[in-house]
FINU-279879 format. One record per residue: residue number from 0; residue in one letter; x, y, z of N, C-alpha, C, O in turn. Coordinates in steps of 0.2 Angstrom, whole numbers, plus 5000, padded with zeros to 4 digits. Example, Ala and Ser with C-alpha at 12.3 -4.5 7.8 and 13.67 -1.06 7.14 Angstrom:
BEGIN
<n:0 res:a n_px:5066 n_py:4972 n_pz:5039 ca_px:5062 ca_py:4978 ca_pz:5039 c_px:5066 c_py:4984 c_pz:5039 o_px:5071 o_py:4983 o_pz:5042>
<n:1 res:s n_px:5064 n_py:4989 n_pz:5035 ca_px:5068 ca_py:4995 ca_pz:5036 c_px:5064 c_py:5000 c_pz:5039 o_px:5067 o_py:5006 o_pz:5040>
***
This chain:
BEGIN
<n:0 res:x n_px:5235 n_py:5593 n_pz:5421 ca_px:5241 ca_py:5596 ca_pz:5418 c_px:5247 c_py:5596 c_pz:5423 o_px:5252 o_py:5594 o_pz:5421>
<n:1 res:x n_px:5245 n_py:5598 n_pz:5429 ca_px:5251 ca_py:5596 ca_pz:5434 c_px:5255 c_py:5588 c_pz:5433 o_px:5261 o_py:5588 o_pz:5435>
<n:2 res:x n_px:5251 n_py:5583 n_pz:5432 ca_px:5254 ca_py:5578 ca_pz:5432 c_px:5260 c_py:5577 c_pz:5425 o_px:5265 o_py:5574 o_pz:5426>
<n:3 res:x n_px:5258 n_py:5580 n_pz:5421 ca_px:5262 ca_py:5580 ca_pz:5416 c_px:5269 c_py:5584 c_pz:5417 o_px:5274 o_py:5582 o_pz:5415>
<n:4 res:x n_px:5266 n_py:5590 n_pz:5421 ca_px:5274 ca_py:5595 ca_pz:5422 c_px:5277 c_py:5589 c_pz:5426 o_px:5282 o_py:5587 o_pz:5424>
<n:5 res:x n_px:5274 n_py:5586 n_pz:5431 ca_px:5278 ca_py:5581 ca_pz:5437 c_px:5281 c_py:5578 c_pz:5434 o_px:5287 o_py:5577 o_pz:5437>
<n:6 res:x n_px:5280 n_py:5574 n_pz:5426 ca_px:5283 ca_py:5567 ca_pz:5424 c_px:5290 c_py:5570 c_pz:5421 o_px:5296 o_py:5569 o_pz:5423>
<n:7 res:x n_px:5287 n_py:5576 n_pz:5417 ca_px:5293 ca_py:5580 ca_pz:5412 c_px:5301 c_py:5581 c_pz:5416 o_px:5306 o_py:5579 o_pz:5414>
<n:8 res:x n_px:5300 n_py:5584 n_pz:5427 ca_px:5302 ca_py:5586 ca_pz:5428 c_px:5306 c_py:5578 c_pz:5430 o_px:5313 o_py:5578 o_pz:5429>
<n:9 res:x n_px:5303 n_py:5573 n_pz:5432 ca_px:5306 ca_py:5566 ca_pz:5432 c_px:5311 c_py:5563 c_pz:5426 o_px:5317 o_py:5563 o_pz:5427>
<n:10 res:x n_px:5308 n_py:5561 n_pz:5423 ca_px:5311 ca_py:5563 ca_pz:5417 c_px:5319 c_py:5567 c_pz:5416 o_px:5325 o_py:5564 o_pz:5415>
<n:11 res:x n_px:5318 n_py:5573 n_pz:5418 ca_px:5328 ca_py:5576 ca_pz:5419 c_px:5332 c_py:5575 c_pz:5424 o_px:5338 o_py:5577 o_pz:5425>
<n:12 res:x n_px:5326 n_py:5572 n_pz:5427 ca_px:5332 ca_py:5571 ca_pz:5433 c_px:5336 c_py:5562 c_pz:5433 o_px:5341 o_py:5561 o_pz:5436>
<n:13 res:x n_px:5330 n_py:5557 n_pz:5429 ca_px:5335 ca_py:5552 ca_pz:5428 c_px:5337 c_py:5551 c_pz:5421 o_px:5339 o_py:5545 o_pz:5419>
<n:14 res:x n_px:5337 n_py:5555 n_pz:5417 ca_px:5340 ca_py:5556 ca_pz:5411 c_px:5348 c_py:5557 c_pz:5411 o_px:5351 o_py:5562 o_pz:5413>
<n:15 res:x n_px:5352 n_py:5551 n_pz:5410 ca_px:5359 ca_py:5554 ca_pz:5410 c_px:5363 c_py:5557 c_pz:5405 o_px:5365 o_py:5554 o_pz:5400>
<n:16 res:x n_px:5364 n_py:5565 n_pz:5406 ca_px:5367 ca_py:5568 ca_pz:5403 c_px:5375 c_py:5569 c_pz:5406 o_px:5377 o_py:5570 o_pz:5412>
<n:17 res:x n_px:5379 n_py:5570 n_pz:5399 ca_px:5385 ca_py:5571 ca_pz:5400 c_px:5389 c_py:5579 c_pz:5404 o_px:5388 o_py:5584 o_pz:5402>
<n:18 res:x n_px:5392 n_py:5578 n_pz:5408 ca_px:5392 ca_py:5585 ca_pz:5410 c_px:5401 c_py:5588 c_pz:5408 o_px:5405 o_py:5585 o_pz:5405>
<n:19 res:x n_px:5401 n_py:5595 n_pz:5410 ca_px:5404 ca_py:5596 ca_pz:5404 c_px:5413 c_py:5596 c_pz:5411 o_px:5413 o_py:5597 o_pz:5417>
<n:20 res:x n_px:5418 n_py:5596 n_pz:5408 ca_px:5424 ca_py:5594 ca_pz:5411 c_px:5430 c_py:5598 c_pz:5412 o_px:5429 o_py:5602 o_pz:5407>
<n:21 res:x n_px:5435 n_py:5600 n_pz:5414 ca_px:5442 ca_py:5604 ca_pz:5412 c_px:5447 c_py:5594 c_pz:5413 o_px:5453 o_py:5594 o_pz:5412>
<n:22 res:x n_px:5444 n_py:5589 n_pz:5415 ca_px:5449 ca_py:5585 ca_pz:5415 c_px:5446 c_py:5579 c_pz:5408 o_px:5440 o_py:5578 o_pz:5406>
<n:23 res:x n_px:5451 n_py:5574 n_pz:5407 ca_px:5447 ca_py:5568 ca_pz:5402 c_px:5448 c_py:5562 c_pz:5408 o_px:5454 o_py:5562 o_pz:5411>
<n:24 res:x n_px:5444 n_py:5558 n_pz:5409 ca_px:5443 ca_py:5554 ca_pz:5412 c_px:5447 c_py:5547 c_pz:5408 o_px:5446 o_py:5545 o_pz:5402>
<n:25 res:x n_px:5450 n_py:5546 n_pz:5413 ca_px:5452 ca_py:5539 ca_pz:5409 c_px:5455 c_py:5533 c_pz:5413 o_px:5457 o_py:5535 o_pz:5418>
<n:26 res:x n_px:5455 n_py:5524 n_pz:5413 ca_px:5456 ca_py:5522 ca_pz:5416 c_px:5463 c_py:5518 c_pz:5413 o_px:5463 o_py:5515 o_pz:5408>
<n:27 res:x n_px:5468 n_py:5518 n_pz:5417 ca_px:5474 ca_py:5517 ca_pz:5412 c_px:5476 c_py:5509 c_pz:5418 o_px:5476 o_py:5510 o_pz:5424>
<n:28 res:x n_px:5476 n_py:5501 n_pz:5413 ca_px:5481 ca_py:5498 ca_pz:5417 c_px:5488 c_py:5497 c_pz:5415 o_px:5488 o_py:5500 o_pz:5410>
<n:29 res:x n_px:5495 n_py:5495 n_pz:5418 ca_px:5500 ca_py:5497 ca_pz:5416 c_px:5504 c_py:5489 c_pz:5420 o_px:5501 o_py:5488 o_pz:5425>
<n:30 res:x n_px:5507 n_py:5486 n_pz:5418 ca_px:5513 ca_py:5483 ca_pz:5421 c_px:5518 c_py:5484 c_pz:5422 o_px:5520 o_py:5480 o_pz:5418>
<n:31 res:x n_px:5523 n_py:5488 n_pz:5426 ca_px:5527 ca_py:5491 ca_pz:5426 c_px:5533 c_py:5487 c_pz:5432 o_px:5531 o_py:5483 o_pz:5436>
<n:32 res:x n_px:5540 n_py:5488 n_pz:5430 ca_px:5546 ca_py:5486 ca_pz:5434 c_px:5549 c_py:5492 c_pz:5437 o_px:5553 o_py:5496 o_pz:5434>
<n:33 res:x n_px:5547 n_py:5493 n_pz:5442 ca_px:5551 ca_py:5498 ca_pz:5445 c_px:5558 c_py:5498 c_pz:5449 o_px:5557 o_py:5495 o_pz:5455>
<n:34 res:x n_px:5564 n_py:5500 n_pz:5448 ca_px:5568 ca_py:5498 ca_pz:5449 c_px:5569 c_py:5499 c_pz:5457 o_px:5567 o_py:5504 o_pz:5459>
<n:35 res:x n_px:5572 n_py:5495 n_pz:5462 ca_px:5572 ca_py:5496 ca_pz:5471 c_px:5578 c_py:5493 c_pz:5471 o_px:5580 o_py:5490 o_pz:5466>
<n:36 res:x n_px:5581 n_py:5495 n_pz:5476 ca_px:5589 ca_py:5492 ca_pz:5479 c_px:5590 c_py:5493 c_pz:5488 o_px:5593 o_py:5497 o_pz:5492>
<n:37 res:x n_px:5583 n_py:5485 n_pz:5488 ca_px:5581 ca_py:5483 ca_pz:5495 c_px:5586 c_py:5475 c_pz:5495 o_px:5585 o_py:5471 o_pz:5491>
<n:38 res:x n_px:5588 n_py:5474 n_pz:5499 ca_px:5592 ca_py:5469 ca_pz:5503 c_px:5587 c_py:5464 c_pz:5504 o_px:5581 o_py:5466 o_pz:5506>
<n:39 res:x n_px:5587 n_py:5458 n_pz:5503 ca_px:5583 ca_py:5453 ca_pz:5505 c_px:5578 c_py:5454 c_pz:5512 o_px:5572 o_py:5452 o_pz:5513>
<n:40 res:x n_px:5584 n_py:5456 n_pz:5516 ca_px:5580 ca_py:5458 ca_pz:5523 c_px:5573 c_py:5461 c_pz:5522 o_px:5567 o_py:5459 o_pz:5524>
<n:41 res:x n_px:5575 n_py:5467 n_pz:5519 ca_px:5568 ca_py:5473 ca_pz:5516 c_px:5565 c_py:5471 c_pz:5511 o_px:5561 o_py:5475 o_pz:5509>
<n:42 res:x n_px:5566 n_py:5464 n_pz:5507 ca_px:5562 ca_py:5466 ca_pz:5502 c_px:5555 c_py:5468 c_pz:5502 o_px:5553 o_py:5471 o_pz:5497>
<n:43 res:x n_px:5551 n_py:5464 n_pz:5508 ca_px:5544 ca_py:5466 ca_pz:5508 c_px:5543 c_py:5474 c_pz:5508 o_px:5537 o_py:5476 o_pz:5507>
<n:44 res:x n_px:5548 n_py:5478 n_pz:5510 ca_px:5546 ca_py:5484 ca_pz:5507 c_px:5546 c_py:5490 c_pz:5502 o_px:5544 o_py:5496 o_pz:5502>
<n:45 res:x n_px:5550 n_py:5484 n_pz:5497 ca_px:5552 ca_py:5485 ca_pz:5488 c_px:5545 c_py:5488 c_pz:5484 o_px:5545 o_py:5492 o_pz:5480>
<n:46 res:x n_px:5539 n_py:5484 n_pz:5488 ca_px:5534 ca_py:5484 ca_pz:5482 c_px:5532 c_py:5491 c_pz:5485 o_px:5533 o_py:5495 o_pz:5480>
<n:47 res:x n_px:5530 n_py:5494 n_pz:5491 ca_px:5528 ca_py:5500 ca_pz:5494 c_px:5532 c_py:5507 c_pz:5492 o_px:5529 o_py:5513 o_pz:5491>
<n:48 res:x n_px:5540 n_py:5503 n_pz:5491 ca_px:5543 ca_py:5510 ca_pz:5489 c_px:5541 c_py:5511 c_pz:5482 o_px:5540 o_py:5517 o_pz:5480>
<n:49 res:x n_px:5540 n_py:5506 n_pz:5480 ca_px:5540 ca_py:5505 ca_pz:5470 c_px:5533 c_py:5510 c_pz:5470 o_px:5533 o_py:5516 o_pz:5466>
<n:50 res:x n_px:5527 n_py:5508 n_pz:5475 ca_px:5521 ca_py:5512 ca_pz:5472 c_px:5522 c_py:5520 c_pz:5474 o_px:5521 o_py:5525 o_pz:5470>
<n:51 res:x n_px:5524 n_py:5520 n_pz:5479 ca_px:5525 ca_py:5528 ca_pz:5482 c_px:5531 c_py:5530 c_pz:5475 o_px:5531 o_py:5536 o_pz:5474>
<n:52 res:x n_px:5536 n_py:5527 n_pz:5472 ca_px:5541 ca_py:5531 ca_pz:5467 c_px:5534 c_py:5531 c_pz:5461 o_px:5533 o_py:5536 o_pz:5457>
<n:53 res:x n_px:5530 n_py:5527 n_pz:5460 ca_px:5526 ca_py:5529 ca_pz:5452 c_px:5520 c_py:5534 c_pz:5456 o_px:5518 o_py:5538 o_pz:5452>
<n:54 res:x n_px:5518 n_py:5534 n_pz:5460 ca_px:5512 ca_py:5540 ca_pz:5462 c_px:5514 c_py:5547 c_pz:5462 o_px:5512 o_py:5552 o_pz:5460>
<n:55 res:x n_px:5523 n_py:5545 n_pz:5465 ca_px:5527 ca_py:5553 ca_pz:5464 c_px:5526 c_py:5556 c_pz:5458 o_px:5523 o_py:5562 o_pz:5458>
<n:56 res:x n_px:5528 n_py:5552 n_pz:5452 ca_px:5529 ca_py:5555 ca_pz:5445 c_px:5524 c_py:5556 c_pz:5443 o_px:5526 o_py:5557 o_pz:5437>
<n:57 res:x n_px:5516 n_py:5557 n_pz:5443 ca_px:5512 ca_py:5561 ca_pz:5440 c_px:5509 c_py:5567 c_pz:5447 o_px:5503 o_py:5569 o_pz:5448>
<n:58 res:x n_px:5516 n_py:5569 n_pz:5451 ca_px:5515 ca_py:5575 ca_pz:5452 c_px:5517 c_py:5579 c_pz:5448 o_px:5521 o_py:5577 o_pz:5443>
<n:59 res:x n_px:5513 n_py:5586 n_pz:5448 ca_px:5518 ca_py:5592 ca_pz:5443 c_px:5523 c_py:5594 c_pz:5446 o_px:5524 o_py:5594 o_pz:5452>
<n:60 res:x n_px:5526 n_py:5595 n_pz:5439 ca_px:5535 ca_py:5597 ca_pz:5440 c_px:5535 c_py:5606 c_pz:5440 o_px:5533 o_py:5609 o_pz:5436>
<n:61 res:x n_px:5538 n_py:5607 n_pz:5445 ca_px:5538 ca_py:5614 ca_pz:5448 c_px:5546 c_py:5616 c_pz:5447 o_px:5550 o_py:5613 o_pz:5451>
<n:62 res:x n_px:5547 n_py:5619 n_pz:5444 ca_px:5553 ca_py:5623 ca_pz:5442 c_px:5553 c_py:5630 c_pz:5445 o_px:5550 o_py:5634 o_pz:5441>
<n:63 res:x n_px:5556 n_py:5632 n_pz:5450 ca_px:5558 ca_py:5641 ca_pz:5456 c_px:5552 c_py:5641 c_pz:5453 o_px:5552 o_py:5641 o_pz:5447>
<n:64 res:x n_px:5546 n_py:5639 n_pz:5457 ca_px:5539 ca_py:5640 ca_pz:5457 c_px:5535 c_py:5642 c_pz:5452 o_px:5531 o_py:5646 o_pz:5453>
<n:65 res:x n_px:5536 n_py:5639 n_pz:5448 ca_px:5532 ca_py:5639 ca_pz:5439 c_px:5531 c_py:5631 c_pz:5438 o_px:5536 o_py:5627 o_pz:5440>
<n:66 res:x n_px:5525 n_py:5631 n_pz:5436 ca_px:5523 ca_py:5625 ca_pz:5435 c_px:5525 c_py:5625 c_pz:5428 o_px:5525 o_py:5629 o_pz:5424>
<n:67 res:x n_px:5528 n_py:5618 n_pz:5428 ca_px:5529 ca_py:5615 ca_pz:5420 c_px:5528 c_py:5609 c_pz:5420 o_px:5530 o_py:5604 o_pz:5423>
<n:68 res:x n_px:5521 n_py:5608 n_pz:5414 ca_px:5519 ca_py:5603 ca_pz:5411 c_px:5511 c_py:5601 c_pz:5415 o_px:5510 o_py:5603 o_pz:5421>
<n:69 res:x n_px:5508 n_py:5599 n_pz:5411 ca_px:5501 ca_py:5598 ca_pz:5417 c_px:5500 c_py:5591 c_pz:5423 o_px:5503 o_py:5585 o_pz:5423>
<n:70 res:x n_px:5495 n_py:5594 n_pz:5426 ca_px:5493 ca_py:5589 ca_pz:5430 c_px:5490 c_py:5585 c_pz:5431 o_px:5485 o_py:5587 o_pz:5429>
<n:71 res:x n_px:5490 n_py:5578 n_pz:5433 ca_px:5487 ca_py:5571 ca_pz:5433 c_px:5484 c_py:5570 c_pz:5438 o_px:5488 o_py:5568 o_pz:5442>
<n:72 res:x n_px:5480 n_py:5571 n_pz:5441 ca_px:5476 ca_py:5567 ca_pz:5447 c_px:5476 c_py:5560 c_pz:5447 o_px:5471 o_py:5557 o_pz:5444>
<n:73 res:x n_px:5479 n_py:5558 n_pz:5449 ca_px:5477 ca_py:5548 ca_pz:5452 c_px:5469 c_py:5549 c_pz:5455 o_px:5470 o_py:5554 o_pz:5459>
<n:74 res:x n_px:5463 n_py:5548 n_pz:5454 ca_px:5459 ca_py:5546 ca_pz:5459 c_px:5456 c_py:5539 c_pz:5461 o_px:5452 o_py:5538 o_pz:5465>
<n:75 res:x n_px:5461 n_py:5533 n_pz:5458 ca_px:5461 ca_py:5531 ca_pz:5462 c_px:5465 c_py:5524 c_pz:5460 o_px:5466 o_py:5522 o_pz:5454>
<n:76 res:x n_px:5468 n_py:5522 n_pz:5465 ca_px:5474 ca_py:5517 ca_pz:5461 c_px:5474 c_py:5508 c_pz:5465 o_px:5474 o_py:5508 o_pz:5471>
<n:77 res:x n_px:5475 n_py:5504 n_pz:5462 ca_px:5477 ca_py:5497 ca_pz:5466 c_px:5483 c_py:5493 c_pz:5461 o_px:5483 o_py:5491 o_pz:5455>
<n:78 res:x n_px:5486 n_py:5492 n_pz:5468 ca_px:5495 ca_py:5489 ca_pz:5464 c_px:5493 c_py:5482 c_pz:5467 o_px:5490 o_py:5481 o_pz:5472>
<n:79 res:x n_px:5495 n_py:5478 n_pz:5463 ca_px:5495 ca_py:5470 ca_pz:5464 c_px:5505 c_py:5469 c_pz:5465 o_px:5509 o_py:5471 o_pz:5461>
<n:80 res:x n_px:5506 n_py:5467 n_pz:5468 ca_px:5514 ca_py:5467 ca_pz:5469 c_px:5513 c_py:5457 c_pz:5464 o_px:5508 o_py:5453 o_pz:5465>
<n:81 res:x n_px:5519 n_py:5455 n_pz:5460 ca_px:5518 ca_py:5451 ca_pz:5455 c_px:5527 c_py:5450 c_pz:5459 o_px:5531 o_py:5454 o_pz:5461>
<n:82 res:x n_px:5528 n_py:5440 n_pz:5457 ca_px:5532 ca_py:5440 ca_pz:5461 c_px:5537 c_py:5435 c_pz:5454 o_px:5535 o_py:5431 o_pz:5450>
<n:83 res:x n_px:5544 n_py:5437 n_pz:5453 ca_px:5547 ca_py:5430 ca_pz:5447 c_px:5550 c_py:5427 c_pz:5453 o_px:5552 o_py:5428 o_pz:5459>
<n:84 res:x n_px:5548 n_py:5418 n_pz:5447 ca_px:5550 ca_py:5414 ca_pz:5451 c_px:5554 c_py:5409 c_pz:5444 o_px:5553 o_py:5410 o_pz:5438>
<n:85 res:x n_px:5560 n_py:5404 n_pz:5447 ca_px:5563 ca_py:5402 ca_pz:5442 c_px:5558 c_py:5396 c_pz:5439 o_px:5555 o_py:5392 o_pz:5442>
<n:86 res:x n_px:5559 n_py:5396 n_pz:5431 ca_px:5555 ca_py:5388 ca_pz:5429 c_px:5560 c_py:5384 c_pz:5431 o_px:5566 o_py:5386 o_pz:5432>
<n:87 res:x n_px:5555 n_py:5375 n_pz:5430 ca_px:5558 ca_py:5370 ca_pz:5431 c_px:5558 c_py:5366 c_pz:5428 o_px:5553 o_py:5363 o_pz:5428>
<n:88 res:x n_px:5563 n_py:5364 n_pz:5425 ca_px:5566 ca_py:5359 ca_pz:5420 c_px:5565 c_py:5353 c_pz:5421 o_px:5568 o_py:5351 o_pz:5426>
<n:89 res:x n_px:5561 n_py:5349 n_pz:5418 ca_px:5564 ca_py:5339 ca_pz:5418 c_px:5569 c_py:5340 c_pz:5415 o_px:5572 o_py:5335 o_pz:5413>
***
């Protein structure tokens, strides 16, 4: 009978249940144009400002310390920097 308890207790531990949340998980992709006004010199640091301006905005917005609107956690994020280039004509 021991071995029976052993299996059952095997069993809950790799059985995946859903556990319960205060957040919804979600995976969101986005392409997005962030506007910069970097000088050719800087542009290589256009894309960096760009990701640091879209990380900002899913902080919460705190008005004389009251929160208003809820909060997003990023957990975890990767920017591909996308570059235009002119087409060419025959």
């Amino acid at each position: 009978m021991a071995t029976k308890n052993r299996r059952i207790e095997a069993d809950l531990i790799t059985t995946e249940q859903p556990v319960r949340s205060d957040y919804a998980l979600m995976q969101v992709t986005l392409t997005l144009a962030v506007e910069t006004y970097f000088c050719d010199e800087h542009m290589a640091q256009a894309h960096e400002a760009a990701i640091e301006d879209v990380l900002a905005r899913f902080e919460p917005l705190v008005v004389e310390s009251e929160l208003i609107g809820s909060q997003v956690i990023v957990l975890h994020s990767e920017f591909t920097p996308l570059g235009l280039t002119k087409q060419v004509r025959p």
